[in-house]
N, C-alpha and C positions, 0 to 999 in steps of 0.2 A: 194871681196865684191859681194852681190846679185846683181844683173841685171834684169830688167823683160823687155818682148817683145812685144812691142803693136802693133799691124798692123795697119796700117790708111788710109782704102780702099777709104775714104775722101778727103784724099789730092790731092791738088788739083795742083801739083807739079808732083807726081808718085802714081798712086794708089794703088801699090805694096808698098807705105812704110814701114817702121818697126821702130816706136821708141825705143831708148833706155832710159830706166831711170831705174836709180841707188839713191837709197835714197829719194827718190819722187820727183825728180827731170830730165829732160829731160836734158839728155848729148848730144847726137847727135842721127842718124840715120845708117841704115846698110847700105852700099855702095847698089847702085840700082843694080848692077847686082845682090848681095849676095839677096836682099829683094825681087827679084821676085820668086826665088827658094824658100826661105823661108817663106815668106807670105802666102802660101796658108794652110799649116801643121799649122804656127801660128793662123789663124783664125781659123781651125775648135777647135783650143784646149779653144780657147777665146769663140766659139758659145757655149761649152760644159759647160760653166762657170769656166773654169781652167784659174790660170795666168800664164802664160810662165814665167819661172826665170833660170838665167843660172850666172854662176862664171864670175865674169870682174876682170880685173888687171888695175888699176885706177893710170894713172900717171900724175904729174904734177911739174913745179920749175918756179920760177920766171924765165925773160928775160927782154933782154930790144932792141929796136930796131936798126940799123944799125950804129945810129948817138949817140947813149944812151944817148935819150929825152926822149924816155918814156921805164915805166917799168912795166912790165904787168902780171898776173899768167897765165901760159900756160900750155896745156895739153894733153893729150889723154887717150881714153879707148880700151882696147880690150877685146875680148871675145873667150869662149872657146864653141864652138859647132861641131856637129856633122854632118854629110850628111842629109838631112831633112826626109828620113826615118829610117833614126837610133834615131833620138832626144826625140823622146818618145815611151817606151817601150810596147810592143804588149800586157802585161798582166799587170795588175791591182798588186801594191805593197801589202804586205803580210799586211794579217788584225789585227795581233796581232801587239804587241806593238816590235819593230826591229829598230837596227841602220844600215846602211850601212857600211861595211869595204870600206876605203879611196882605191881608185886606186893604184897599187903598179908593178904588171907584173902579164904577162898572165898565165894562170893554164888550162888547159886541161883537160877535164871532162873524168872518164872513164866510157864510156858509157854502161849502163845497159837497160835504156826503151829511148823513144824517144817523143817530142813534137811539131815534124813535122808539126804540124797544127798554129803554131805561126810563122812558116818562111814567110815573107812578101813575095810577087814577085819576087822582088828583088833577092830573094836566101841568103837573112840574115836577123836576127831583133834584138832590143836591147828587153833584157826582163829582170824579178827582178827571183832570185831565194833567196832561205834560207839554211843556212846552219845546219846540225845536226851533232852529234855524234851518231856513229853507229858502236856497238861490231859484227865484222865478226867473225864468228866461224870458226877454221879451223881444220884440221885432228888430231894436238896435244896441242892447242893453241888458244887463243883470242887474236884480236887485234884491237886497236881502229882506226874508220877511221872518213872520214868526208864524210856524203852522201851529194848531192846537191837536192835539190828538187823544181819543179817547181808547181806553185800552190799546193802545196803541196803535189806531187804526185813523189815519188823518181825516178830521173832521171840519176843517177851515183852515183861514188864516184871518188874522189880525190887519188892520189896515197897516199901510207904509207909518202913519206918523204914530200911531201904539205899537208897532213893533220899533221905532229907531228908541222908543222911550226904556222895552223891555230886555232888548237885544246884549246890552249891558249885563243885566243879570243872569242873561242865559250865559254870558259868558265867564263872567266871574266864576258861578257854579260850576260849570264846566272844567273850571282851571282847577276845582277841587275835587273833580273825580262824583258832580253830584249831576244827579237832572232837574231842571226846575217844574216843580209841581204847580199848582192854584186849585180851588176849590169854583165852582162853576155852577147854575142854576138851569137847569135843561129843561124848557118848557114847551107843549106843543101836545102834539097825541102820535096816535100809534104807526100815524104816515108821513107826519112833518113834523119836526122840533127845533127849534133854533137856542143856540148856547148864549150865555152872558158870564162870563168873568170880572171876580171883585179882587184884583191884586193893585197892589201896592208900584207907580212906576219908581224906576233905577233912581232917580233922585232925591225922592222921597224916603230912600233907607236909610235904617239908623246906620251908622260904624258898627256898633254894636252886634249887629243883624250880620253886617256885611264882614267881619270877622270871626264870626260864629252861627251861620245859620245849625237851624234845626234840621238836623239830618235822620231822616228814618227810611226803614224798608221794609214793606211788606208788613206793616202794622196796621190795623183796623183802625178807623179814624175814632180820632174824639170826636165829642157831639159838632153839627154846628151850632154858630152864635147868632145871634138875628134880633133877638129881644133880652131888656131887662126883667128878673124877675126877680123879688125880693123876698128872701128866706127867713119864713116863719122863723126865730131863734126859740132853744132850746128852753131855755129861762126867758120870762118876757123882759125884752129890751136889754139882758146881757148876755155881754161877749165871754167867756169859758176861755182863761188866757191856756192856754195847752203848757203841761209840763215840760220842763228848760225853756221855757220865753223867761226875760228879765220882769221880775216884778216889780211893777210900778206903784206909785211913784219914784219912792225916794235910791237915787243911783241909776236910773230907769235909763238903758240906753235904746235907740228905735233899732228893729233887725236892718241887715243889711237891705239896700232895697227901698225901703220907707221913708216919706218925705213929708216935711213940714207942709198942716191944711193951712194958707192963708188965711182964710178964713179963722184962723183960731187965734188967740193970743202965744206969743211966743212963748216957750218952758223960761223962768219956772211961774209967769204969772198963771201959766194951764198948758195942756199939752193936749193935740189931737195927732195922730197920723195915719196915713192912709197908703195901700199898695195896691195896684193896680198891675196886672201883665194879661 
C-alpha cells in the first residue's frame, strides 16, 4: 500500500524527523539515523509542493502478553526506498499520457547517443525513460526493436531478444492510447553514461496489470524503491488500527486485498494478515 513521507523539522524530539503515514494516518517514524540522511531530499521535494509516496508492506496479528491477560493487534510497517539520491528521478516523467512497466530484471541499453548531463555527482541518477518501436533497416531485411528514449531524444535500443520480450507491451499500451514508460539507472559522468533498465518482460505480467495498468501524466514521480527500511512504530511494537477498519477479533473480516500468513495458524485458532503492493 502507499506510504507518504513528511519531514517534521518541528519536532521537537529530532528535527530530522520523517513521518510515516499510510491511509491518512500516522504509523510510525523512520528510524533517526535513516531520517537524517533522508530528510533533507524529503524537504526540498515538500518545499516544491510534491508529496513523497513510496510502497509499504503493512503487517499485523493479534497477540497477547506473556501471562495471556491481555490481547492486543500488533504490527509493523516497512518500506521500500532507495539511497536518497536515487529516490527521485533527475528528469521530469513523460508528458503524455504513459504507465510504468512493473520492475522485473535489468536490461542494458545499447547505446547509441548519450545523456551524460543527468548523471548526479555521484556518478549515477534515477531517470524516466519511454519506450518505442523502431523498424531498423538492414542490408536484406527489417526488424523490429525497441528504442529507449530519454526526454524524448533517442538514446539506444534494446537487444533483438529484450525487445521481442517487451514489444508485446509496447503494443498492448499502445491499443489503449498509453506510452510505455520504465524507470532506469544512468551511470557514468559528464562525457559518457550508459543506461540500465529494471522492467518487468510481457510474460511475466499480472492480468491484473495488463487490464488495468497505471496510467499517469505529467506527474512528479514517487520515491524510488531499492531498500527495506523498517518504520520505528508510533507506540512500541503496535499497530494504530485507523478508524473504519473492522475491529478485531471478534466478527473480524481482513480488508479487501489481504491474505492469509502461512506462517500463522488458521482464524479462529489466530489470525495474522499481510498486504503488500
Amino acid at each position: 500500500m502507499p506510504a507518504q513521507l513528511i519531514p517534521e523539522p518541528a519536532n521537537r524530539y529530532d528535527p530530522n524527523a520523517v513521518r510515516v503515514v499510510c491511509a491518512g494516518h500516522t504509523v510510525g517514524y523512520l528510524p533517526r539515523e535513516q531520517a537524517k540522511r533522508y530528510s533533507p531530499v524529503l524537504a526540498v521535494l515538500i518545499g516544491q509542493g510534491w508529496t513523497p509516496q513510496v510502497g509499504a508492506r503493512v503487517w499485523g496479528r493479534e497477540d497477547e502478553d506473556w501471562e495471556g491477560r491481555d490481547r492486543r493487534f500488533v504490527g509493523s510497517v516497512s518500506l521500500d526506498l532507495a539511497e536518497p539520491h536515487m529516490i527521485v528521478p533527475a528528469n521530469m516523467p513523460p508528458s503524455e499520457l504513459h504507465a510504468l512497466i512493473p520492475a522485473g530484471r535489468t536490461v542494458q541499453v545499447k547505446h547509441m547517443a548519450h545523456s551524460a548531463q543527468l548523471v548526479s555527482t555521484r556518478g549515477e541518477s534515477s531517470i524516466y525513460v519511454t519506450l518505442h518501436e523502431l523498424e531498423e533497416q538492414r542490408a536484406r531485411s527489417t526488424r523490429t526493436l525497441v528504442e529507449v528514449r530519454v526526454n524524448g531524444v533517442a538514446a539506444g535500443t534494446l537487444s533483438p531478444a529484450t525487445s521481442n520480450d517487451l514489444l508485446p507491451v509496447l503494443a498492448h499500451l499502445g491499443g489503449m492510447g498509453m506510452v510505455a514508460a520504465a524507470r532506469a539507472v544512468l551511470r557514468g559522468n559528464r562525457i559518457k553514461a550508459d543506461i540500465s533498465l529494471d522492467v518487468c518482460k510481457a510474460s511475466s505480467l499480472t492480468d491484473a496489470w495488463l487490464n488495468s495498468p497505471p496510467a499517469a501524466e505529467g506527474v512528479r514521480p514517487t520515491v524510488q524503491a531499492e531498500q527495506s527500511i523498517e518504520v520505528a512504530p508510533t507506540q512500541q511494537w503496535r499497530f494504530v488500527v485507523p478508524p473504519g477498519w473492522p475491529a478485531p477479533p471478534a466478527g473480524w473480516v481482513p480488508p479487501a486485498g489481504w491474505q492469509p500468513d502461512p506462517s500463522w495458524p488458521p482464524p479462529p485458532a489466530g489470525w495474522q494478515f499481510w498486504v503488500m503492493d
